[in-house]
N, C-alpha and C positions, 0 to 999 in steps of 0.2 A: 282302582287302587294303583294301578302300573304309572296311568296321568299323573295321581299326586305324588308317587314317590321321584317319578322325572322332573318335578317343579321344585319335590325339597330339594334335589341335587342340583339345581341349576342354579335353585336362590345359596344353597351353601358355599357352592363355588364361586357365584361370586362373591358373596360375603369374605371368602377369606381370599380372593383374588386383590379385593381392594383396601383388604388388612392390609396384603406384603406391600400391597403400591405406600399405600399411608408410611408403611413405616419403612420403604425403602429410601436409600440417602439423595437429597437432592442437589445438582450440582450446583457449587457457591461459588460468589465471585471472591477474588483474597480478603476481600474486606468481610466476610461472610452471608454478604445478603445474597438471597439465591437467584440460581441465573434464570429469566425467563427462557418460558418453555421456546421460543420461536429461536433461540439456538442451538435445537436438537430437530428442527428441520432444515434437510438434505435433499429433499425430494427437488427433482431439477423442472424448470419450467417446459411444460410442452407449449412448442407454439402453434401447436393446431387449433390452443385455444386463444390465442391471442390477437381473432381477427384473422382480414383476407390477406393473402400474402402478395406482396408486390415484387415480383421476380425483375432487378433492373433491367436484364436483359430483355425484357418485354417491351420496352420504355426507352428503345433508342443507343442504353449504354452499351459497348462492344468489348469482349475481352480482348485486352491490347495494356502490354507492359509499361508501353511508353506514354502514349497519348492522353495528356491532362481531361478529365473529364467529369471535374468538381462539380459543374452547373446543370449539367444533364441529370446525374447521379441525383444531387440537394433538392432535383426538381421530383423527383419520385419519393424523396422523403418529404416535400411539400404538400405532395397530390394525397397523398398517404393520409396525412394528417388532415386535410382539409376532408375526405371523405370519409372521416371517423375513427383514423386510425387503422393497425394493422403493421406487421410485420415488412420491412424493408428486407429481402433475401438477396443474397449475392451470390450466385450459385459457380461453379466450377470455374477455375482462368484468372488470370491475374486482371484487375481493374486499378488503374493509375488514380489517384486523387488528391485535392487538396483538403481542406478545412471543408468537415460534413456536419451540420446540427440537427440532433435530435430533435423533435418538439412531443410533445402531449400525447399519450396513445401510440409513438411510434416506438417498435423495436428493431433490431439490429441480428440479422440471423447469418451465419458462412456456412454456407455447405462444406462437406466435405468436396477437398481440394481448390475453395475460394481461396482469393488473396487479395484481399484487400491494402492496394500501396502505397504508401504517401508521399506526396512530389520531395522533391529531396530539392526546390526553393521558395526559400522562407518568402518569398511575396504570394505565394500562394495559400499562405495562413496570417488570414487577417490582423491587424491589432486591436487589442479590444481592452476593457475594464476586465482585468481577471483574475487571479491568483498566484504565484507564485513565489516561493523562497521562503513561506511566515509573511508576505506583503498582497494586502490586495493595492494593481498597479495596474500600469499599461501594458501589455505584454501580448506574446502572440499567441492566439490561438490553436488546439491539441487539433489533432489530425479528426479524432472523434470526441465531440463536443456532445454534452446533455446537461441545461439546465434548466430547473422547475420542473425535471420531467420524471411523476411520481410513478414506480412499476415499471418503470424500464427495465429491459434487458437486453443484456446481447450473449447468442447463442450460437452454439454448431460447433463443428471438429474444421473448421476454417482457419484463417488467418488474416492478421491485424498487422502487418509488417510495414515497419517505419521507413522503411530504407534509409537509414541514418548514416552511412560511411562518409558521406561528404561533407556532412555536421559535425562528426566524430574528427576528421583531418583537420577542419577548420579549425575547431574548438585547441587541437592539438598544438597548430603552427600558431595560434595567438599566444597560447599558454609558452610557448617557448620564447617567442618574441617579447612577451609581458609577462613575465611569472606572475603578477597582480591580476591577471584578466579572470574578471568573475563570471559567474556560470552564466550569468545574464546578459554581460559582453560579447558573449559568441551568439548570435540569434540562432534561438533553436526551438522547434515546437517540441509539444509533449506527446504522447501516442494515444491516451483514452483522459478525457478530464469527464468527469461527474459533478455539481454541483447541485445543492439546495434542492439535492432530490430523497426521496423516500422510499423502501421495499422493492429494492432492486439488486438483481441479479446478472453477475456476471458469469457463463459457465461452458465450460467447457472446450474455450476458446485456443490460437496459439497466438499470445501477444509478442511481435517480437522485434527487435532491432530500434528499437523506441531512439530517435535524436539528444530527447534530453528524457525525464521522466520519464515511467512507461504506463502507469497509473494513475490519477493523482483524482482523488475523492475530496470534497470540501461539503464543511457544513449539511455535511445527509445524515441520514440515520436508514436504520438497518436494512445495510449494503450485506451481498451476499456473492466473495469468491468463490466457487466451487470448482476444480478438477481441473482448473486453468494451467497453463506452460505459457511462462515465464521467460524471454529469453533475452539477452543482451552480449556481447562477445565483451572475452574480458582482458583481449591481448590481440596484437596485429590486427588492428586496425588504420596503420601510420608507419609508414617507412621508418619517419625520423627516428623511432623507438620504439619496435618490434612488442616492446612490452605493457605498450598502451592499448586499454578498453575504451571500451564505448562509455565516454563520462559522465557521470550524473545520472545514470541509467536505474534509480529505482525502480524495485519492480510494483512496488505498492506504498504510493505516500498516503497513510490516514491525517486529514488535516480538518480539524474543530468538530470531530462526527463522534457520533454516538450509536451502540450497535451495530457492531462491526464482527460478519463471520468469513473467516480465510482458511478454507476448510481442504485438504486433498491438491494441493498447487506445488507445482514444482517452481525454483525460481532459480535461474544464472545471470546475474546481470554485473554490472561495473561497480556496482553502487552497494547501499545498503539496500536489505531483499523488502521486510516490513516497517514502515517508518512512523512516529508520530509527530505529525506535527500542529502550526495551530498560532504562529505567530512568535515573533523575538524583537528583541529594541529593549530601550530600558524603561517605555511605558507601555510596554506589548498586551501585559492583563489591564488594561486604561483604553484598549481599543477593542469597540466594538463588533470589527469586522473580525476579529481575529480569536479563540475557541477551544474551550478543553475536548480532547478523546475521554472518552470513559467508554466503557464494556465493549474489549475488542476482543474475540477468541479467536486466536493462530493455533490450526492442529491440523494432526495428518500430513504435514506439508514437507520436502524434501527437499533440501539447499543442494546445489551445485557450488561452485564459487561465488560466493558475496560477501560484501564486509561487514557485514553484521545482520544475523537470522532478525535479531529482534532490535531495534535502535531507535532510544526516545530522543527525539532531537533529532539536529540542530536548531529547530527551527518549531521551541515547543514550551508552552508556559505548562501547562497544566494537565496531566495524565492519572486515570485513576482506572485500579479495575480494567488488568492487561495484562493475558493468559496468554502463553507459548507452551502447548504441551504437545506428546508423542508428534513429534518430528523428528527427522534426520539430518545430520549434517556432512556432509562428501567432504567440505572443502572451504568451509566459511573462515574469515581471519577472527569472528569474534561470534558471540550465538546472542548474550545481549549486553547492546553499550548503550551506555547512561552520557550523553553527551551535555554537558554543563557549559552555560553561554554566561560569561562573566556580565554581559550588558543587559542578560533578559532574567526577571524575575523566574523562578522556575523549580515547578514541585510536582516527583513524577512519586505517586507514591498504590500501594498495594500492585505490586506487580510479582508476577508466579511465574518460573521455569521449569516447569517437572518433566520427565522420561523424555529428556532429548538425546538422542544415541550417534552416535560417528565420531566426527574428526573436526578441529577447530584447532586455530594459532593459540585463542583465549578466551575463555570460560566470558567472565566477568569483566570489562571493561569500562573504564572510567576516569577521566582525563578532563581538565578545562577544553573547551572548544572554541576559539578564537579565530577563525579563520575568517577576515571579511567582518570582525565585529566593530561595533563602535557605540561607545558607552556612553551614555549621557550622564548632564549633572541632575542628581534624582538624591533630593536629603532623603527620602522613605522610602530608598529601597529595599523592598523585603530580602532578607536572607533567604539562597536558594534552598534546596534542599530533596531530598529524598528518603522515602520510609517504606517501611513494612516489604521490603522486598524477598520473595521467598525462593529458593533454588533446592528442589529436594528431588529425589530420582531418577536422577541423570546418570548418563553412564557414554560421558564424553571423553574419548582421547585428546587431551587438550596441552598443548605447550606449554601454555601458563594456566593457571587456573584462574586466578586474582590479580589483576594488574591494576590495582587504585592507587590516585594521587589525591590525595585530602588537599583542605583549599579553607582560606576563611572569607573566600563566597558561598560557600555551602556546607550542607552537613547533612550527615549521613546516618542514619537512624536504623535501628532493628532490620538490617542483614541476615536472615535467615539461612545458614546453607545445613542440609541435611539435620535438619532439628539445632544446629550450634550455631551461636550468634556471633558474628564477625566481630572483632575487638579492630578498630580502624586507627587505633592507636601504632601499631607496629607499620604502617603503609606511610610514607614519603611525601612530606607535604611538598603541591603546586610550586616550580619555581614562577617567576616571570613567563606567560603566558606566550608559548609561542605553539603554531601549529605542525604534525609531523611531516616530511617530507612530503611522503606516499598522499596527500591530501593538497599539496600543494600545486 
């Protein structure tokens, strides 16, 4: 009797264990379809399982700050992959390097107190067919390269350090010489690029002093930041003007990808912190290299100085189903700006802010973005636009709250803040598009 009374207990329990689950609320994306379950996994990759480990120091490379050692180094992510894969480890000491490529099976490990460093001249990052700006072009290659490489990772309490100061002086004394010198005028690599890959995890890393970008994702799907630091200097880096950062230093550009978790990451950089991008021009949705974001969740994550926690644009046709929630803000100029490209078609819509708590210049930003555009002649060009955008349970110190300039390039739809819907009628229409200083 005691047997079957323990089996009805066990069978009622669960019965009403998988009542509460049925009828507990499952998380939706703004649009209301709900989010799959693979972004409520956290769980961090062990790479015990991920194959044998390749220690470079085994392999010839020597820890030495100075001494370029791209070829040594690529030669143990070569050996790696030719014998099946396996974890590339870079264990304690600083390693000098150029342009490194991932392939198939290989992952990417820093021990604590690695430092992994990037030559700080651009002939030692190849040029190649790649990414950059909304353009696939010529361009040089990130310091850490992964393409087609499905399950990659890179892991450890290490470092991914750009050494970017001499990129950042360059980039500085042209812009003062050529106020017009665009970001691509100053040769500068990027610090991690990811493309056309799938179920990969970045975690736990410190990425930092990035030249130009410090992230930059293409065309993958679900990609997985976890617990990373973020870092770019945002001031004195340049005699000339004590009050220049490291420029163009995102710390995460999402461009044409889909599932996207940015979970626990702290970020300080020059730039904006989360970006989406995905292509611009005035036939940008006409190109096929170029990609909507959809289902990207930013949470947990803590801003230091950036110019905007969450920023769709500049360099962005299509956005759908893009969450920013329980974050902090120290020190950001904006948490989320809607950047509108007069020459690119462009529709960022179901996008959610909830329980972001600190300090910011302004809440909601949103301005034409002209910097470096050029419009084509295009009879059918769509009207841009932006919708269903939701901002509820915030509890931001913020200079401004709302700083819109309406435009009849676009139009602005169901504004959500705190359950009341924005009347965009009282906000200051676009003069003649010009870009702000602070951007120039």
């Amino acid at each position: 009797m005691k047997f079957k009374t323990l089996q009805l207990f066990i069978a009622l329990a669960t019965f009403i264990a998988t009542s509460v689950q049925a009828k507990a609320p499952k998380d939706r994306w703004p649009d209301g379809t709900v989010m799959d379950a693979w972004f409520a996994n956290k769980m961090k990759v062990d790479i015990n399982t991920l194959g044998k480990q390749y220690v470079i120091t085994d392999y010839g490379v020597k820890a030495d700050s100075t001494t370029i050692q791209t070829t040594l180094i690529q030669a143990v992510i070569d050996l790696c992959a030719q014998q099946g894969g396996g974890v590339v480890v870079v264990p304690a000491g600083t390693f000098s390097t150029g342009a490194l490529f991932f392939k198939q099976g290989t992952h990417l490990h820093l021990a604590e107190g690695a430092r992994l460093k990037g030559s700080d001249r651009i002939i030692d990052y190849p040029i190649m067919t790649t990414r950059i700006e909304g353009e696939t072009c010529k361009y040089f290659c990130a310091l850490v390269n992964a393409d087609g490489v499905d399950g990659f990772t890179i892991s450890g309490k290490g470092t991914i350090d750009g050494n970017g100061l001499k990129y950042w002086q360059e980039f500085w004394i042209r812009r003062s010489w050529n106020p017009q010198c665009t970001n691509k005028d100053a040769q500068r690599p990027r610090l991690v690029y990811i493309s056309n890959s799938r179920n990969v995890t970045v975690q736990d890393v410190h990425i930092v002093n990035s030249p130009f970008w410090t992230n930059h994702i293409y065309k993958s799907d679900h990609v997985r930041y976890l617990d990373c630091y973020i870092f770019a200097p945002t001031e004195k880096v340049w005699s000339g003007n004590p009050q220049r950062g490291a420029p163009s230093s995102d710390a995460i550009d999402v461009d044409a990808c889909t599932d996207v978790l940015i979970d626990g990451c702290f970020m300080h950089v020059n730039d904006d912190a989360v970006v989406m991008k995905g292509g611009k021009g005035t036939w940008a949705d006409k190109d096929e290299t170029n990609g909507d974001c959809e289902r990207v969740l930013i949470q947990n994550c803590r801003y230091g100085k950036v110019h905007g926690c969450l920023t769709l644009g500049s360099e962005a046709i299509h956005c759908r189903n893009i969450i920013l929630r329980n974050c902090h803000s120290e020190n950001s100029n904006r948490v989320l700006w809607l950047k509108m490209r007069p020459d690119t078609p462009q529709h960022y819509e179901y996008v959610q802010v909830e329980n972001v708590t600190g300090k910011c210049g302004k809440f909601l930003f949103i301005h034409p973005w002209t910097q470096f555009f050029k419009p084509g002649d295009r009879k059918d060009m769509p009207l841009s636009r932006c919708n269903n955008i939701i901002m509820r349970s915030n509890n931001v110190e913020a200079g401004t709250m709302l700083d819109v300039m309406t435009s009849d390039k676009y139009e602005l739809i169901d504004f959500i803040l705190d359950g009341e819907t924005i009347d965009f009628k009282q906000f200051p229409k676009a003069k003649p598009e010009t870009t702000p200083k602070e951007f120039l």
